[in-house]
Each structure stands twice: as structure tokens, then as C-alpha cells.
BAMARSE-275282 format. One record per residue: residue in three letters; x, y, z of N, C-alpha, C in turn. Coordinates in steps of 0.2 Angstrom, whole numbers, plus 5000, padded with zeros to 4 digits. Each point is the difference from the previous one (the first is absolute). Example, Ala and Ser with C-alpha at 12.3 -4.5 7.8 and 13.67 -1.06 7.14 Angstrom:
 code  n_x  n_y  n_z ca_x ca_y ca_z  c_x  c_y  c_z
  ALA 5066 4972 5039 4996 5006 5000 5004 5006 5000
  SER 4998 5005 4996 5004 5006 5001 4996 5005 5003
***
This chain:
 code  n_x  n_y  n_z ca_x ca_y ca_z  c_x  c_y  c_z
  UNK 5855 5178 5157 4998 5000 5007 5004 4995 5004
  UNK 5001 5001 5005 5005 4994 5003 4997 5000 5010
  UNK 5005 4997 5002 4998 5000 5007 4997 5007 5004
  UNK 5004 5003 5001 5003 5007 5002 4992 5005 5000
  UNK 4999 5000 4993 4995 5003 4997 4992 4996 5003
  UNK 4999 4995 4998 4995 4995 5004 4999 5004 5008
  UNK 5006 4998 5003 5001 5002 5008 4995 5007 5001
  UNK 5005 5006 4995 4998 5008 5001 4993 4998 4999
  UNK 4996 4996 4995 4993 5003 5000 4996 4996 5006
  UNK 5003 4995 4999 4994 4996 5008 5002 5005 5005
  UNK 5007 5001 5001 4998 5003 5008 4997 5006 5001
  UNK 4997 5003 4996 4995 5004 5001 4994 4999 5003
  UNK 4998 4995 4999 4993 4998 5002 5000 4999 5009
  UNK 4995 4999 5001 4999 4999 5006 4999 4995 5005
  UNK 5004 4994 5000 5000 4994 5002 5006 4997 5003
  UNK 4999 4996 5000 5006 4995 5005 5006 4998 4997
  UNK 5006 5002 5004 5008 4999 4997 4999 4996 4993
  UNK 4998 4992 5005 5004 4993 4999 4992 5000 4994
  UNK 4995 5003 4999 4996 5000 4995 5003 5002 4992
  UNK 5002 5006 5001 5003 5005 4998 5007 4997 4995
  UNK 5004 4996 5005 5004 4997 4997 4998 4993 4997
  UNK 4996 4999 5002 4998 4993 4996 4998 5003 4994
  UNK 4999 5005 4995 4994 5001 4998 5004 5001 4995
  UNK 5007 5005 5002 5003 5000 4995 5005 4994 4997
  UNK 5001 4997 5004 5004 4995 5001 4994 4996 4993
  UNK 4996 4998 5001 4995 4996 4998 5001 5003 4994
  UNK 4998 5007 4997 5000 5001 4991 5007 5000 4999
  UNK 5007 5002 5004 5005 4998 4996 5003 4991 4996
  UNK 4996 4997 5005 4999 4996 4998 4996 4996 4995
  UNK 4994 5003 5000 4998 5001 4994 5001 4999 4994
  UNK 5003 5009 5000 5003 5005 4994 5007 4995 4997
  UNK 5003 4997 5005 5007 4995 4998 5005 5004 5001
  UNK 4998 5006 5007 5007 5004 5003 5003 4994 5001
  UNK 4998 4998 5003 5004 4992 5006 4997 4995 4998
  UNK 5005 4995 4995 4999 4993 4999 5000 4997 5002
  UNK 4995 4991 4998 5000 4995 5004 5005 4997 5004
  UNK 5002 5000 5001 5008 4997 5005 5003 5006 5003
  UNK 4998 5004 4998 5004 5006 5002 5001 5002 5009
  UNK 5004 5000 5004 5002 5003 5007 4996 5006 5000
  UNK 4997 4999 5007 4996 5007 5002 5003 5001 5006
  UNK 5007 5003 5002 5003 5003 5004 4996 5005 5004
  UNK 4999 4997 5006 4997 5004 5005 5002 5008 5003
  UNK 5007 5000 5001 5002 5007 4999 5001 5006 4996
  UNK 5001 4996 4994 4999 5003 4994 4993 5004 4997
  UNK 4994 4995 5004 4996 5003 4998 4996 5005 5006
  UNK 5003 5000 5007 4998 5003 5004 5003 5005 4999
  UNK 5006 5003 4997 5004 5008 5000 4997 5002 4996
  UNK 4996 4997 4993 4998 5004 4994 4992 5003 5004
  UNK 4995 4994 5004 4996 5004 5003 5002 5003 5008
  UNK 5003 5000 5000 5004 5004 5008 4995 4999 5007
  UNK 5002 4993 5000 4997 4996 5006 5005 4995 5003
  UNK 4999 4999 5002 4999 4994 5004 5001 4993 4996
  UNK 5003 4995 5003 5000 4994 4997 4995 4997 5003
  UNK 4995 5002 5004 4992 4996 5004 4995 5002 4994
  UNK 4998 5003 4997 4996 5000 4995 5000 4998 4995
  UNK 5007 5001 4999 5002 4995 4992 4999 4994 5000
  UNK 5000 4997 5008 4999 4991 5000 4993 4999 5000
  UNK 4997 5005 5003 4993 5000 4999 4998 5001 4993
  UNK 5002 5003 4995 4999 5000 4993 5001 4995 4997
  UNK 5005 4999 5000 5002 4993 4997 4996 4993 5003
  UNK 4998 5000 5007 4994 4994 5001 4997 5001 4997
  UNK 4996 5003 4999 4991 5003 4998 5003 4997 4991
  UNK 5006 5003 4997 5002 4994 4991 4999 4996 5000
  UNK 5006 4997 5009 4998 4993 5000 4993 4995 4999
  UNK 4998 5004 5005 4992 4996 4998 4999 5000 4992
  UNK 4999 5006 4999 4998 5001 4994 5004 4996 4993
  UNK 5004 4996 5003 5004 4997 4995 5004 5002 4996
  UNK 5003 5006 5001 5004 5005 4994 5007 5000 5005
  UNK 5001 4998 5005 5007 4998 5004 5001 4995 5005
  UNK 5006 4999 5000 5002 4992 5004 5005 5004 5003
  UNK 4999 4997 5007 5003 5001 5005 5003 4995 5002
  UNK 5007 5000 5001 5004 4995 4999 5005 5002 5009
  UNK 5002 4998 5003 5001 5000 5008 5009 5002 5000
  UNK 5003 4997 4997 5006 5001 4998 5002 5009 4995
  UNK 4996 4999 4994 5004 5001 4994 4993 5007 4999
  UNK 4995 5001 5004 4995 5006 5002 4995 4996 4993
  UNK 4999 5007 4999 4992 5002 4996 5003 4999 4992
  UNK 4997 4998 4996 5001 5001 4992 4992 5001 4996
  UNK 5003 4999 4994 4992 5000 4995 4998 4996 4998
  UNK 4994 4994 5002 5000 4995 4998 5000 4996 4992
  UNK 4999 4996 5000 5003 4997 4994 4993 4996 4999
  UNK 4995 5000 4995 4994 4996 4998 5001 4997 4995
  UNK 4999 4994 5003 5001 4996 4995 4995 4997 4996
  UNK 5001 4995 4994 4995 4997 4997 4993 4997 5002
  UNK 5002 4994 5006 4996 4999 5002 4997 5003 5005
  UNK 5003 5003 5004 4996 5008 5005 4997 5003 4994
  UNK 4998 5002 4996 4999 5004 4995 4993 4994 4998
  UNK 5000 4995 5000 4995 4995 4999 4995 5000 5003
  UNK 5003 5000 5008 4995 4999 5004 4996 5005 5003
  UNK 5002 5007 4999 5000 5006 5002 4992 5002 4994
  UNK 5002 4997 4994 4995 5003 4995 4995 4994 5001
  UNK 4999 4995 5002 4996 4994 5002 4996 5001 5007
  UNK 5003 5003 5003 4997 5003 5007 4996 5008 4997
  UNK 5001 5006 4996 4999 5005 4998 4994 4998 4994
  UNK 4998 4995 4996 4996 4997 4998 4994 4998 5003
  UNK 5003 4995 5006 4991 5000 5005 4999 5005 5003
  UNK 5006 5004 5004 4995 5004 5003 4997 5006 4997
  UNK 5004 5001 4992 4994 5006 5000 4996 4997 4994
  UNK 4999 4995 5001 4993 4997 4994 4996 5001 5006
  UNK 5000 4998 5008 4997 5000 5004 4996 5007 5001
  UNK 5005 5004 5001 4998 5008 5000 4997 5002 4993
  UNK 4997 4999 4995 5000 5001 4996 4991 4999 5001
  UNK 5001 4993 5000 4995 4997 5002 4993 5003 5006
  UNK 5005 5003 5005 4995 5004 5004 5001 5006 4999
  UNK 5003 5002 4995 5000 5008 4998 4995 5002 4996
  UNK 4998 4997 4993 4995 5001 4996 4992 5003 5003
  UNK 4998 4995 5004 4993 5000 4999 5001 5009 5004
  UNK 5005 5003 5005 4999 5007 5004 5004 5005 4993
  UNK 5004 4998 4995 5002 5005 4999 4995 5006 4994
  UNK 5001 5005 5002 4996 5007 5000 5003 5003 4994
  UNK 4995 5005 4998 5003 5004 4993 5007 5003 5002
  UNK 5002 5002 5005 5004 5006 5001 5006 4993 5001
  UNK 5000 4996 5001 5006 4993 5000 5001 4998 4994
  UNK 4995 4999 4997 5002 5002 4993 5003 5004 4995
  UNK 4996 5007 5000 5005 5006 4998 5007 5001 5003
  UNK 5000 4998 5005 5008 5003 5003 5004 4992 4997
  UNK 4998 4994 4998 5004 4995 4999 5000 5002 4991
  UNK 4995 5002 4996 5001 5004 4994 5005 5006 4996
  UNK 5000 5005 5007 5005 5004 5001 5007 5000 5000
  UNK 5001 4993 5003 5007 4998 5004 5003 4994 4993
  UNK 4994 4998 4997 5003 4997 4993 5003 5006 4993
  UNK 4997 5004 5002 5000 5007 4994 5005 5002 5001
  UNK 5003 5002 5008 5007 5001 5001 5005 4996 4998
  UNK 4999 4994 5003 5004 4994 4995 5004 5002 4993
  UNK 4991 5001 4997 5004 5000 4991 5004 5005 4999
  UNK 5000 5006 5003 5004 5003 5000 5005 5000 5002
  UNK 5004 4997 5002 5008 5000 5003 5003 4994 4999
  UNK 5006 5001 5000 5004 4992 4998 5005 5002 5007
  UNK 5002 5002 5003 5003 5001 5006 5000 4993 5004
  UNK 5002 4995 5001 5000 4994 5003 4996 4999 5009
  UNK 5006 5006 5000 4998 5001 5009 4991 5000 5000
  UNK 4998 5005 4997 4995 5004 5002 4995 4996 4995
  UNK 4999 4996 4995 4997 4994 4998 4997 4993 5005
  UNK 5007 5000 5003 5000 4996 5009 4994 5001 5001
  UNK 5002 5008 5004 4994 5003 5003 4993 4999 4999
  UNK 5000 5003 4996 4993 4999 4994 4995 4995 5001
  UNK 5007 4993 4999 4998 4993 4999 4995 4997 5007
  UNK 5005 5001 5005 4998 5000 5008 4993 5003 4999
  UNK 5000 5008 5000 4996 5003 5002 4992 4998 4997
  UNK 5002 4998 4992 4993 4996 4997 4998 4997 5006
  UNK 5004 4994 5000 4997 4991 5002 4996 5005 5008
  UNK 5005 5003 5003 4998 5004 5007 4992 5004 5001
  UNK 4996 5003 4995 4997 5002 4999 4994 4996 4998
  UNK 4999 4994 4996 4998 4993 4998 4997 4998 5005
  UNK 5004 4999 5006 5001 4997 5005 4997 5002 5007
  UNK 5003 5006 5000 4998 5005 5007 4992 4997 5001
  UNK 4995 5001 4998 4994 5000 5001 4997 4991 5005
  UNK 5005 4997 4997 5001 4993 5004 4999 5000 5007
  UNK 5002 5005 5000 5000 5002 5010 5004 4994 5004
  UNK 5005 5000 4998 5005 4993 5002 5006 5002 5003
  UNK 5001 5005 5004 5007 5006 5000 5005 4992 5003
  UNK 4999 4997 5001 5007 4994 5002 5002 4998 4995
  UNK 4994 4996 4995 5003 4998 4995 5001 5005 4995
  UNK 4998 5007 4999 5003 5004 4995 5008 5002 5003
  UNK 5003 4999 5007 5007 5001 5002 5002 4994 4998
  UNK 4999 4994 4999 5003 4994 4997 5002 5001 4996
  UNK 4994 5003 4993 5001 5000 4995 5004 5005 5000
  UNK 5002 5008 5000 5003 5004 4999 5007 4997 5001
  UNK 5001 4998 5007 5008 4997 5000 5002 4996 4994
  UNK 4996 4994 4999 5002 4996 4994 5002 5004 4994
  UNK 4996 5007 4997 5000 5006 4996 5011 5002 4999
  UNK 5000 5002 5009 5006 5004 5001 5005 4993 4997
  UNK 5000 4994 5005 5005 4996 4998 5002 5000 4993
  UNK 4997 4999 4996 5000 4998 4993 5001 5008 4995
  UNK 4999 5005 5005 5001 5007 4995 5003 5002 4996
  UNK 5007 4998 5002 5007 5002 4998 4999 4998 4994
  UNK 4998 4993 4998 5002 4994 4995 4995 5004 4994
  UNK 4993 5002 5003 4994 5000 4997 5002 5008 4994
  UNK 5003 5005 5005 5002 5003 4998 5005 5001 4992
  UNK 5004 4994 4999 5004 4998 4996 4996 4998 4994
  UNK 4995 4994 5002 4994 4999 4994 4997 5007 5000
  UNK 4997 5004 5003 4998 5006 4997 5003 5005 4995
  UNK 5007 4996 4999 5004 5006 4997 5000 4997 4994
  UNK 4996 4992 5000 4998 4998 4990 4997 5003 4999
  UNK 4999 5005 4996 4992 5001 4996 4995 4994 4999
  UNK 5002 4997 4997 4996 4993 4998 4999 4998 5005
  UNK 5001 4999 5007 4996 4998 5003 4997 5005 5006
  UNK 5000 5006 4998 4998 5006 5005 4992 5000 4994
  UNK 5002 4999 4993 4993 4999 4996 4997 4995 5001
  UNK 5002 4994 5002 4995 4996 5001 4996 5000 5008
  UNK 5005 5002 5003 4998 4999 5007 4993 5008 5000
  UNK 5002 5002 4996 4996 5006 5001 4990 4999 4995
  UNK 5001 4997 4995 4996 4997 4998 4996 4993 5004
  UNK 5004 4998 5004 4999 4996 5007 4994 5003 5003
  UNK 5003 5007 5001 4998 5004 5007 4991 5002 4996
  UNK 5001 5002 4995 4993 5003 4997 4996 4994 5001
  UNK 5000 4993 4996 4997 4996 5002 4997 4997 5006
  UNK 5003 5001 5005 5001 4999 5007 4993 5005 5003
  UNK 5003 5008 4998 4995 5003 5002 4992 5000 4997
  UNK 5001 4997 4994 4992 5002 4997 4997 4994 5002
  UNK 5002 4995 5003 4997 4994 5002 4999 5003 5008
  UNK 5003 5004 5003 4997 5004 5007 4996 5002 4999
  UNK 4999 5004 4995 4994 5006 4998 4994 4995 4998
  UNK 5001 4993 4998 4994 4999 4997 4997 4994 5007
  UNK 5004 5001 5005 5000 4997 5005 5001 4991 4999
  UNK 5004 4999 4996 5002 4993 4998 5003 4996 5002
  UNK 4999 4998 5008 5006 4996 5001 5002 4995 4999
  UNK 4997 4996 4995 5005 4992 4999 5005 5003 4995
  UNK 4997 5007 4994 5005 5001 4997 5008 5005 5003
  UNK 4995 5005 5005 5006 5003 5003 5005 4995 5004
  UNK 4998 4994 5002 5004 4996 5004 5005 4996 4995
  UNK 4998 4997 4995 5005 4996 4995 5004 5005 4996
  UNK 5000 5008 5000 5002 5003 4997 5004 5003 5004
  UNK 4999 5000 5006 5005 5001 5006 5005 4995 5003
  UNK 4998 4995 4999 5004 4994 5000 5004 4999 4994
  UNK 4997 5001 4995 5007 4999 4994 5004 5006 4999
  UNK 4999 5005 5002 5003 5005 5000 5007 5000 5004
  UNK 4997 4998 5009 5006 4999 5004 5004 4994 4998
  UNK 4999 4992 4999 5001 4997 4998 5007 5002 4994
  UNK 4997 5002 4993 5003 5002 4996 5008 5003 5002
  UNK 4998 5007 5005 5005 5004 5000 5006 4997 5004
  UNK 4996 4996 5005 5004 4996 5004 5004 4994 4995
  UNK 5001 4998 4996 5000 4994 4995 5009 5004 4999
  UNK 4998 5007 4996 5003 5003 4997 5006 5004 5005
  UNK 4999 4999 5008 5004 5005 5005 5004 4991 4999
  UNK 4998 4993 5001 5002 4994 5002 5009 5001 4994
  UNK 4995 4999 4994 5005 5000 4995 5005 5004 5000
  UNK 4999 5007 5002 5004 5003 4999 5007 5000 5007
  UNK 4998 4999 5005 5004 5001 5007 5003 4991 4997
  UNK 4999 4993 4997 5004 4998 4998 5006 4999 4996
  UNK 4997 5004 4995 5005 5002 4996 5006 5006 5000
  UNK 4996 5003 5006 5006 5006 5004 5005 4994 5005
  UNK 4996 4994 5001 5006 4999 5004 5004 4994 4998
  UNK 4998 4997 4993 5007 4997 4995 5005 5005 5000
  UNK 4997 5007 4999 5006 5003 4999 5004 5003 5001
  UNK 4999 4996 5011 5006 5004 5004 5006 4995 4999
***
């Protein structure tokens, strides 16, 4: 799949250019169409979706926020570059806040929160697909948490989620650590189900904690070897 093909299926839907563009722009990113340092050519990407260069600036702010591009005044738009210590503090901020939501998720979450976060682990097992692993892995913690009734601080968390995707996605693609993280996830939920929060909180905190440990190591030793 590549850009092109992204574009064909968003633009079917029914929403706003510069959404639209963000969205794909946002999984090719992802997926590793367009790499970190990589030029995001404004016209280039306005012919492929046949617009305008005012939406695609609007797409590309909505990454910027999101932290997946830098806008640079001179030299345009590129893919950001995350480094070690972003990676540090990003998993340190994604630790309190969702030990917090976690904490007022428990005592509201309902059977059906539970089956559907049960569900979405069973899919897991089945597939090794990195991308859609990603997904999964969001969708878990997202599902945990929704009952929190927090919607500000669940868009924090989510953002912190997309930043670090790209990378998370790479560790997904260990088996050894898609099995551990996945035996994470069981224990995580049966401490929901027995409504246990001091264990589902330390169990969620070494979890995040951990992964984060393992995204630090790695982006340093990716960057010995530019």
C-alpha cells in the first residue's frame, strides 16, 4: 500500500479535505511510506490528492500538533525525528496519565467493557501484522479506559499513543515482545475483572514503564548508527 492508495480509500468518506488529508498523511507515516527526516513536499502531495495547497497546510498543522511533523519556515514540512529523550518523556507523561484513567476507570467498568477489551486481546493472538497489532494495542488500553469519562485526558493519552506509533509498531514486529506484552495485557485485564485496582495500577505502570525502557534503547542505538 503506499500513499496513493491510502488517499483512494479515505476520500470516500465523508468529511473534511484537510481531515482527510491528515489521516492519510498520518498512517503513511505510520506504515514507514515517509520516513523520519523525510520532505513532505506540499505540491506534491496536493496533485496526488487534487487540491489545493490550503488543505494540505491544514493537514500537515493538525501532524504538527500531533507531533508526527515539523514545520520548518524556510525548508517546509518533514517527518519528525523522535528522539531518545522525547521517547523518555513522552512514556513518563503516558504512565501517569493513564495510571490516572485507569484508576477512575475500574470501579464504572461494566461486563460489555470487559468482553469487548477480551475480544480485542483474541484478535491480537491471532495476527503478527505490526500495523494492525498497533491497533489492537491502542484499542485495548482505549477500551480499559473509556469508562473513566475523562474525554480530555483520554485525547492526551491518545496523542502520546500516535507519537510513539511508528516506533511501537517496530517493537510489535518482535514476537518476544508482542508475547510478552500480550501476557501483560491478560494480566492487566483479570485484575479489571476482579476490580483490583492497586494490582491493575502497578501492572499498568510496569507495563508502560517497561515498553518505554525498550522504545528509549532502541531509538539510541538507532542513532549511534547514523
Amino acid at each position: 500500500m503506499n500513499l496513493n492508495d491510502l488517499a483512494a480509500n479515505l476520500l470516500q468518506q465523508q468529511r473534511s479535505t484537510p481531515d482527510l488529508i491528515a489521516d492519510a498523511l498520518r498512517e503513511a507515516i505510520l506504515r514507514g511510506i515517509f520516513h523520519e527526516g523525510q520532505s513532505l513536499r506540499q505540491d506534491e502531495i496536493a496533485t496526488q490528492f487534487g487540491v489545493s495547497r490550503i488543505p494540505v497546510r491544514e493537514a500537515l498543522r493538525q501532524l504538527e500538533a500531533e507531533g508526527l511533523v515539523t514545520l520548518h519556515l524556510n525548508r517546509g514540512a518533514m517527518v519528525s525525528v523522535l528522539t531518545a529523550s522525547e521517547a523518555q518523556e513522552i512514556c513518563e507523561i503516558r504512565s501517569a496519565l493513564e495510571v490516572k484513567a485507569m484508576q477512575l476507570a475500574i470501579p464504572k467498568l461494566s461486563t460489555a467493557d470487559l468482553e469487548k477489551a477480551a475480544v480485542i486481546l483474541e484478535a491480537a493472538d491471532q495476527t503478527t501484522d505490526a500495523g494492525l497489532l498497533a491497533q489492537l494495542n491502542w484499542e485495548f488500553h482505549a477500551t480499559l479506559y473509556a469508562s473513566a469519562e475523562r474525554p480530555r485526558l483520554l485525547t492526551m493519552v491518545k496523542n502520546l499513543h500516535v507519537n510513539i506509533d511508528r516506533y511501537v509498531r517496530v517493537q510489535m514486529a518482535q514476537m518476544d515482545y508482542q508475547e510478552r506484552s500480550q501476557k501483560e495485557h491478560y494480566q492487566l485485564l483479570d485484575a479489571c475483572k476482579k476490580q483490583d485496582n492497586k494490582t491493575a495500577v502497578r501492572l499498568l505502570k510496569k507495563h508502560i514503564d517497561t515498553a518505554g525502557e525498550q522504545l528509549v534503547m532502541y531509538l539510541l542505538q538507532k542513532s549511534q548508527q547514523r
